[in-house]
C-alpha positions as CSV (number, residue, x, y, z in Angstrom):
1,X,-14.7,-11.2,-97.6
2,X,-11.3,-11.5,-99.2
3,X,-8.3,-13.0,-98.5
4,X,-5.6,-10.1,-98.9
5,X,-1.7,-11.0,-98.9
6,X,0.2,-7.9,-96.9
7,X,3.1,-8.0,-97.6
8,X,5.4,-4.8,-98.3
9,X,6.3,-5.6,-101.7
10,X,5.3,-8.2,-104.8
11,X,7.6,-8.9,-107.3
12,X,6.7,-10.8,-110.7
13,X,9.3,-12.2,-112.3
14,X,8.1,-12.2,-116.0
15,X,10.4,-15.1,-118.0
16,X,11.2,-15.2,-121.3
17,X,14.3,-15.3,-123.3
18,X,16.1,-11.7,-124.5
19,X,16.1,-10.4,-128.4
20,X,14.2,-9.5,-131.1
21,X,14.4,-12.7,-132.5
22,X,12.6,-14.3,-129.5
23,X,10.1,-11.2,-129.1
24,X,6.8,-13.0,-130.5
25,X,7.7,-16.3,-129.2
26,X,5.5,-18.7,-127.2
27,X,8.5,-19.2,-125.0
28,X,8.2,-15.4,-124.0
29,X,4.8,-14.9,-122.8
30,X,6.2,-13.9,-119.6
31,X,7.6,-11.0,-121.0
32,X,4.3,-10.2,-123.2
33,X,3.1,-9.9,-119.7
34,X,5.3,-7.8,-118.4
35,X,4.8,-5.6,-121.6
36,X,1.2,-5.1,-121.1
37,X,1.4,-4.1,-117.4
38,X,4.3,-1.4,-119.1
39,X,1.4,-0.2,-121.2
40,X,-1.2,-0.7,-118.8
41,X,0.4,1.4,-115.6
42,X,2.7,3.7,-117.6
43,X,5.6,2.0,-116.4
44,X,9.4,2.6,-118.1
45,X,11.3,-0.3,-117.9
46,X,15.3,0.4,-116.9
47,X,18.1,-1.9,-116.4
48,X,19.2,-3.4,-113.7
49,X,22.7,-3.8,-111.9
50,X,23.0,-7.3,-113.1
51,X,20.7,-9.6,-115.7
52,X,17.5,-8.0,-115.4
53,X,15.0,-5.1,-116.4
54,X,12.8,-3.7,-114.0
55,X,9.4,-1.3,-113.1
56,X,7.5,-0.6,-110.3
57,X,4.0,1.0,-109.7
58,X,1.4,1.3,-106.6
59,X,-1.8,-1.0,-106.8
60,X,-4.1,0.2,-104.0
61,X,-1.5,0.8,-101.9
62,X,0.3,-2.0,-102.7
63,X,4.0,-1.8,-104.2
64,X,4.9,-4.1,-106.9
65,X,8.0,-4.8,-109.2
66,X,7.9,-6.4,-112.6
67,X,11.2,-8.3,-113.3
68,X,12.7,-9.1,-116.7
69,X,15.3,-11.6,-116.2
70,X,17.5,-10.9,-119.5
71,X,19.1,-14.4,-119.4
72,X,17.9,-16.7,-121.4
73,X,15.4,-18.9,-120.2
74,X,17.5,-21.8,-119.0
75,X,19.2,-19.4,-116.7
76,X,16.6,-17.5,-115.0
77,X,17.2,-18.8,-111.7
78,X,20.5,-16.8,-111.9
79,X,19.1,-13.4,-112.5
80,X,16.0,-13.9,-110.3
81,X,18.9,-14.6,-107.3
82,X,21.0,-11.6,-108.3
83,X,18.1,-9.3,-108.2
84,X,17.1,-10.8,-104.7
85,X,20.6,-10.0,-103.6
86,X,21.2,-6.7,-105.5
87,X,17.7,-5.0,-104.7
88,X,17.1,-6.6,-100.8
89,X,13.6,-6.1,-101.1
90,X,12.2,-6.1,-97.8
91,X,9.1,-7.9,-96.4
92,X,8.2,-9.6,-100.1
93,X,6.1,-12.0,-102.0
94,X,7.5,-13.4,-105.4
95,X,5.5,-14.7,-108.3
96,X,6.6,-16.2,-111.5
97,X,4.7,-15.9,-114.8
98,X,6.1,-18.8,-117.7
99,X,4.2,-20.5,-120.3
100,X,2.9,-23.5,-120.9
101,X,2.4,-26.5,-122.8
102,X,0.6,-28.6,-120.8
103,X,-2.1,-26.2,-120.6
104,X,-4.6,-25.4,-123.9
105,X,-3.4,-22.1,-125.6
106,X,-5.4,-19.6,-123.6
107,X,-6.1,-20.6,-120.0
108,X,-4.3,-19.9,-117.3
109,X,-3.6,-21.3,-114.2
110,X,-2.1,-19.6,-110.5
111,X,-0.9,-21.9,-108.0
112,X,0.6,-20.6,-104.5
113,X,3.7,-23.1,-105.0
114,X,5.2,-26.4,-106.5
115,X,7.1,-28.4,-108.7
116,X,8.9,-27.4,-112.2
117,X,6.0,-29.3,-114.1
118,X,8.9,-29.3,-116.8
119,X,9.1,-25.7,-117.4
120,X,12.9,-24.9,-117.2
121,X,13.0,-21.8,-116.1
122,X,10.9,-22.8,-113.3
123,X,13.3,-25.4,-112.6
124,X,16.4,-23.0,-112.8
125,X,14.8,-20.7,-110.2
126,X,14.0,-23.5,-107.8
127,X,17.5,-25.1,-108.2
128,X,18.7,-21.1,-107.3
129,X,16.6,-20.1,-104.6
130,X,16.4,-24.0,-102.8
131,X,12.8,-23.7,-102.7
132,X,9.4,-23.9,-104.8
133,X,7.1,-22.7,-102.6
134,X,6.5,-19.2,-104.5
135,X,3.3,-18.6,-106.6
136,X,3.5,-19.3,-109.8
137,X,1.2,-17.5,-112.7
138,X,1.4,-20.3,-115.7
139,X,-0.2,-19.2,-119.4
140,X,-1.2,-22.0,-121.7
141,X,0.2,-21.9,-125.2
142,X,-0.6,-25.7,-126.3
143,X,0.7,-28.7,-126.5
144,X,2.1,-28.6,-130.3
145,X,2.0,-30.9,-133.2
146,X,2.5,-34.5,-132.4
147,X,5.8,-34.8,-133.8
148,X,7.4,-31.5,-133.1
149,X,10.6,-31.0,-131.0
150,X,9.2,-29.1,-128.2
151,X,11.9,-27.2,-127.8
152,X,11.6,-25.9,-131.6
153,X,7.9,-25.5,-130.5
154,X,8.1,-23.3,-127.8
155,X,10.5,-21.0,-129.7
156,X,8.4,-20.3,-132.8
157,X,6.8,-17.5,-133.1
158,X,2.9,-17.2,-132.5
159,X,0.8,-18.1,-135.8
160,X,-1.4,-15.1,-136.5
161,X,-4.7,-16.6,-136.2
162,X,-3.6,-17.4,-132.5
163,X,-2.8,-13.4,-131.3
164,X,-6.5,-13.0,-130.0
165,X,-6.5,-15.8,-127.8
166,X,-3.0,-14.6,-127.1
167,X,-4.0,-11.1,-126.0
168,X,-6.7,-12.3,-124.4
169,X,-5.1,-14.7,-122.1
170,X,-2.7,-12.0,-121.6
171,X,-5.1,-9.4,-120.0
172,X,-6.7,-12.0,-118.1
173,X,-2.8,-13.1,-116.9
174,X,-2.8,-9.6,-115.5
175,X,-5.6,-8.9,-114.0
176,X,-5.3,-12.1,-112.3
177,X,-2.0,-11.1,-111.1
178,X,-3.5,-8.1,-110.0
179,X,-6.5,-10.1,-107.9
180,X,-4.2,-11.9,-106.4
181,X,-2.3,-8.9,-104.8
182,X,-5.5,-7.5,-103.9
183,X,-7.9,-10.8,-102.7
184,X,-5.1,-13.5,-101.8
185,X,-5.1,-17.1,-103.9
186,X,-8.4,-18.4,-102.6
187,X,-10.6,-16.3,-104.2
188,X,-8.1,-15.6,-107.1
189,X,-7.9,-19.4,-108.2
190,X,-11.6,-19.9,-107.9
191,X,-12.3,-17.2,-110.7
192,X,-9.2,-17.2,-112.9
193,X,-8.1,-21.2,-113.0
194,X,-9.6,-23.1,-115.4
């Protein structure tokens, strides 16, 4: 039995921070993400009428956007609120996909709602939108070295010897995306948390 969310229309808000120089960063898994589901469903990414990119595609019926805020990552409450006001979806469920360091490089976690957990483009959004009860699809990159800034952590880029456990966790980020459209949270957090 499954749990399905109806709802006329998902959005994923995909964060990351805009630029080449920021392309292979840990800070911009959310827009790794919304780079696979670009290769994965054919979709062509096209600009917005404010700070974003964006794609649709049909997923058994169900309509869903993927949203690249092009603010940086601090700012992302800004261009998840302009989008809500530009496009008026109708009938919606949102879902934001960020990294992580308080989560080992590779797992994932998908929660139906909550706090910042001191991600700060989760906290932008929430101080936006004046409300955290939206999933949220977090992607673990690591702690860091004991020492490091974490700032100057999250915005290096990748080592090499991490890219399989970051393509990995990537496909898994998006098929459990994907679940959760289709089967609700219940059944999607029992097989893709941890």
């Amino acid at each position: 039995m499954t749990e399905s969310v109806e709802v006329g229309e998902w959005l994923l808000f995909c964060l990351g921070n805009p630029g080449g120089r920021y392309e292979r960063t840990r800070h911009n898994l959310g827009w790794l993400l919304a780079d696979l589901l670009s290769r994965r469903h054919r979709l062509s990414f096209r600009a917005g009428r404010a700070e974003y990119f964006h794609a649709e595609y049909s997923l058994q019926g169900r309509r869903i956007r993927v949203i690249k805020p092009t603010t940086f990552m601090n700012l992302s409450g800004r261009a998840v609120r302009q989008y809500l006001a530009i496009e008026k979806p109708q009938d919606f469920e949102m879902m934001v996909a960020v990294d992580d360091v308080n989560l080992p490089l590779g797992r994932l976690r998908l929660r139906p709602e909550g706090s910042a957990g001191g991600h700060n483009g989760l906290k932008s959004i929430i101080e936006k939108l004046g409300r955290q009860d939206f999933p949220r699809l977090r992607m673990g990159v690591g702690p860091g070295p004991s020492g490091e800034d974490l700032a100057d952590y999250v915005l290096e880029n990748f080592a090499e010897d991490e890219w399989e456990a970051v393509d990995a966790l990537l496909t898994r980020a998006a098929d459990g995306f994907e679940h959760w459209v289709l089967h609700g949270p219940k059944l999607t957090m029992a097989r893709f948390n941890g």
